[in-house]
C-alpha positions as CSV (number, residue, x, y, z in Angstrom):
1,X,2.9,52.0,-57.1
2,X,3.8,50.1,-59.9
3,X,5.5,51.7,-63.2
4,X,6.5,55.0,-61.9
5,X,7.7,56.1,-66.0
6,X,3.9,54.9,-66.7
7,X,2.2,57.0,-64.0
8,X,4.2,59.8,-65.0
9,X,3.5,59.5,-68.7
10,X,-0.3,59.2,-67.6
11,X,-0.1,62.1,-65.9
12,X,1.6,64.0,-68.6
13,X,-1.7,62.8,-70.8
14,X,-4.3,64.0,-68.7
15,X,-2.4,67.5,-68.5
16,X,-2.2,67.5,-72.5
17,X,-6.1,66.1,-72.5
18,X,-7.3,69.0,-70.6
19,X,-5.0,71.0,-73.2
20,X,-6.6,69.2,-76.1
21,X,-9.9,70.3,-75.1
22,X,-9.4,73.9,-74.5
23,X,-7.8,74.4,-78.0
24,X,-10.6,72.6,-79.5
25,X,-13.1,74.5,-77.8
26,X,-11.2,78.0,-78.4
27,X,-10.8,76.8,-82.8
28,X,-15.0,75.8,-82.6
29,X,-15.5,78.8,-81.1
30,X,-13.3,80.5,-83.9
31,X,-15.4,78.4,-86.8
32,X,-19.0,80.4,-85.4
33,X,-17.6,83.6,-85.2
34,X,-14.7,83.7,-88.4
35,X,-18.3,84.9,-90.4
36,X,-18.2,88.0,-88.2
37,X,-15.0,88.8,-88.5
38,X,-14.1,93.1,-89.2
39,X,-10.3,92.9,-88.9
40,X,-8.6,90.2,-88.6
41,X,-4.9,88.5,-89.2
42,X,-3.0,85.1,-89.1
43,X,-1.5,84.4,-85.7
44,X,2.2,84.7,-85.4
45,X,4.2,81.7,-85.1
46,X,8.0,81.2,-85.9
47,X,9.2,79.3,-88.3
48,X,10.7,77.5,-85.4
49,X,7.8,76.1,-83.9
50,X,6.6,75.0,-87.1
51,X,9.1,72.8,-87.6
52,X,9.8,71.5,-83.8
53,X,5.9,70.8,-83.7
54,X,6.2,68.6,-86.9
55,X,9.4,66.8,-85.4
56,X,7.8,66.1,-81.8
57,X,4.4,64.7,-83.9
58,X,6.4,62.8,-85.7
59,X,8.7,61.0,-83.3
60,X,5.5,60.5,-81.1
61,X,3.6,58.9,-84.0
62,X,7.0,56.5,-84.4
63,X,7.0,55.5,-80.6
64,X,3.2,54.7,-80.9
65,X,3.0,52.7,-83.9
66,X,6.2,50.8,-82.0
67,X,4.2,50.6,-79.6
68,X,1.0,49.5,-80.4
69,X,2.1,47.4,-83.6
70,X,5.3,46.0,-82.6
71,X,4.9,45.5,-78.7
72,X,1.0,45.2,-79.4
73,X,1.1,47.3,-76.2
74,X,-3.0,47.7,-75.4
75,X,-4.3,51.3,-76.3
76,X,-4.9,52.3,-72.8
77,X,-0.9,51.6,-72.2
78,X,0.2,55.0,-74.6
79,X,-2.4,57.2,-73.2
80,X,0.0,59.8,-72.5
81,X,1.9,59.9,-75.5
82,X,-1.6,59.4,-78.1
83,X,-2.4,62.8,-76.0
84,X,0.6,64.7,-76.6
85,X,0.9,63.5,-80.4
86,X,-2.8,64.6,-80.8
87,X,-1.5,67.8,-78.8
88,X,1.3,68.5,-81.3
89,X,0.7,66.5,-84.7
90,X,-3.0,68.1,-85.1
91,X,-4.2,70.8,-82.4
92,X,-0.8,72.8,-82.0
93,X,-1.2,73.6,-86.1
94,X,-5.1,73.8,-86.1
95,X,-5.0,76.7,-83.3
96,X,-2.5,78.4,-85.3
97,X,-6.0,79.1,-88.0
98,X,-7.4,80.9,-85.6
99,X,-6.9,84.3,-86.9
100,X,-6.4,87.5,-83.8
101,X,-8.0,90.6,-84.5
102,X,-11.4,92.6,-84.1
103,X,-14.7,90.6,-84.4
104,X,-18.2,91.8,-83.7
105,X,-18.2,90.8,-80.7
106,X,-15.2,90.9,-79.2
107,X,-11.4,91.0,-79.6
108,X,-9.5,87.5,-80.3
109,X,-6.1,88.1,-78.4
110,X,-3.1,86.3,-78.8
111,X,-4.3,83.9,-75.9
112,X,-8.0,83.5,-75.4
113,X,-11.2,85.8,-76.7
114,X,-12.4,89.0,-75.1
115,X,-15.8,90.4,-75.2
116,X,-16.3,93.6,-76.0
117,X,-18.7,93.9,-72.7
118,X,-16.0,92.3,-70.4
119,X,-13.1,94.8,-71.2
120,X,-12.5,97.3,-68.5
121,X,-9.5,99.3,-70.2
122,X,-6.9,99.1,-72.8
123,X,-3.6,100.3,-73.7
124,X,-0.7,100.5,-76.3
125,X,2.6,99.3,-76.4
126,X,5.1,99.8,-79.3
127,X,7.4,97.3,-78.5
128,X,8.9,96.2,-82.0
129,X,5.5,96.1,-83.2
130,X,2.2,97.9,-81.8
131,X,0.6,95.7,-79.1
132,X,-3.0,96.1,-77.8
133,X,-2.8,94.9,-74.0
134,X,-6.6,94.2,-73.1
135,X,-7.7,93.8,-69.0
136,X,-11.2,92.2,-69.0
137,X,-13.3,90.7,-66.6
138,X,-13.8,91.1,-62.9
139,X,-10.9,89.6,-61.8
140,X,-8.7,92.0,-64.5
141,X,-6.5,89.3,-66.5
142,X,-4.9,91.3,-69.0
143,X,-4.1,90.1,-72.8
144,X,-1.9,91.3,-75.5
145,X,-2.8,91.3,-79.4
146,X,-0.1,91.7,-81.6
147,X,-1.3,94.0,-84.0
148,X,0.7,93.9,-87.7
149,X,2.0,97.9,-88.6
150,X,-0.2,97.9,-91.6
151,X,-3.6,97.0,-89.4
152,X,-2.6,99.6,-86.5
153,X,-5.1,102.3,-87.9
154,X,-7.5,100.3,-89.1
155,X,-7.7,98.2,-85.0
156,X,-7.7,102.0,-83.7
157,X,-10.5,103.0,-85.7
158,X,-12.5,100.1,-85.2
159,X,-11.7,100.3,-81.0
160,X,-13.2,104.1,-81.5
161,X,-16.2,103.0,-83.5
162,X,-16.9,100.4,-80.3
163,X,-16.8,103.0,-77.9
164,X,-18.8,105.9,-80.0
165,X,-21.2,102.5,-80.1
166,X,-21.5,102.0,-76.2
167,X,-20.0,98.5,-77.2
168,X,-16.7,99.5,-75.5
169,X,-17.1,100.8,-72.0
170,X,-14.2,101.6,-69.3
171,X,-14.1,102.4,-65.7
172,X,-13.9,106.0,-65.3
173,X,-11.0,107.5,-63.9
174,X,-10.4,108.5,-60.4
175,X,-10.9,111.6,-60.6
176,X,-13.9,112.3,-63.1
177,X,-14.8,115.9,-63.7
178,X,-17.0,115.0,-66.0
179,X,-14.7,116.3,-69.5
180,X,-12.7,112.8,-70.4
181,X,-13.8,110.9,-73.9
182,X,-13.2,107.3,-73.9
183,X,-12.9,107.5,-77.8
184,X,-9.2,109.4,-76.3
185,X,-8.4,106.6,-74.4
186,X,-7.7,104.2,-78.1
């Protein structure tokens, strides 16, 4: 079996590689479509995260220097932790550019982009702050978007403009007698 702490910290990297690559997908996807943006907002991180996320990249970026200079440990030896201090020194902060909100397309929730074409329904919640919960696609995962009070009208507007625009379409209800608006359901 060998190292069992090296396996492990492998392991660790491949979970954080496949992590990698879905943030970098989702902020390339962002760069195409920031041009069509119609309301949009910076993501909300605390002030918390900021700071833990610098001190984690950090300390990584010590140990692998150690490492790799000191040890002269060969590259393929600190896979794991190169992965996690690409993870949180660089692609933790870039995703936090990604700005949530209304594009033409699609909605860009607080995890993950939603096509206007895949939503089935929508709701809101006024928890301490108005939240859009989105289900889309056919196996109905549901997403949040954190809308900010001063964009509330404005993201209801632009969900009634989608629907008077066929862009935004929802199951109908149970019992259809043929009088419900969709344009109601916002």
């Amino acid at each position: 079996m060998g190292d069992p702490l090296g396996v492990l910290l492998f392991l660790f990297g491949l979970g954080f590689l496949a992590t990698n690559l879905i943030l970098l997908t989702d902020y390339l996807r962002y760069r195409r479509r920031r041009r069509d943006a119609l309301l949009v907002w910076p993501a909300p991180r605390a002030r918390t995260a900021v700071a833990l996320s610098t001190a984690i990249a950090a300390g990584l970026g010590g140990l692998l220097f150690y490492k790799l200079v000191i040890l002269r440990w060969p590259a393929a030896h600190v896979f794991g932790e190169s992965m996690m201090f690409a993870y949180y020194g660089y692609l933790l902060p870039l995703s936090w550019r990604v700005q949530r909100g209304f594009y033409q397309d699609g909605i860009w929730l607080d995890r993950g982009f939603a096509r206007y074409q895949q939503v089935t329904g929508i709701t809101w919640h006024d928890d301490p702050t108005p939240t859009l919960v989105v289900v889309s696609g056919h196996a109905k995962r549901a997403g949040r978007l954190t809308v900010p009070a001063e964009h509330y009208a404005e993201a209801r507007r632009l969900l009634r403009d989608r629907i008077a625009a066929h862009q935004l379409h929802f199951q109908p209800p149970l019992l259809d007698l043929g009088g419900h608006d969709e344009r109601e359901d916002v």
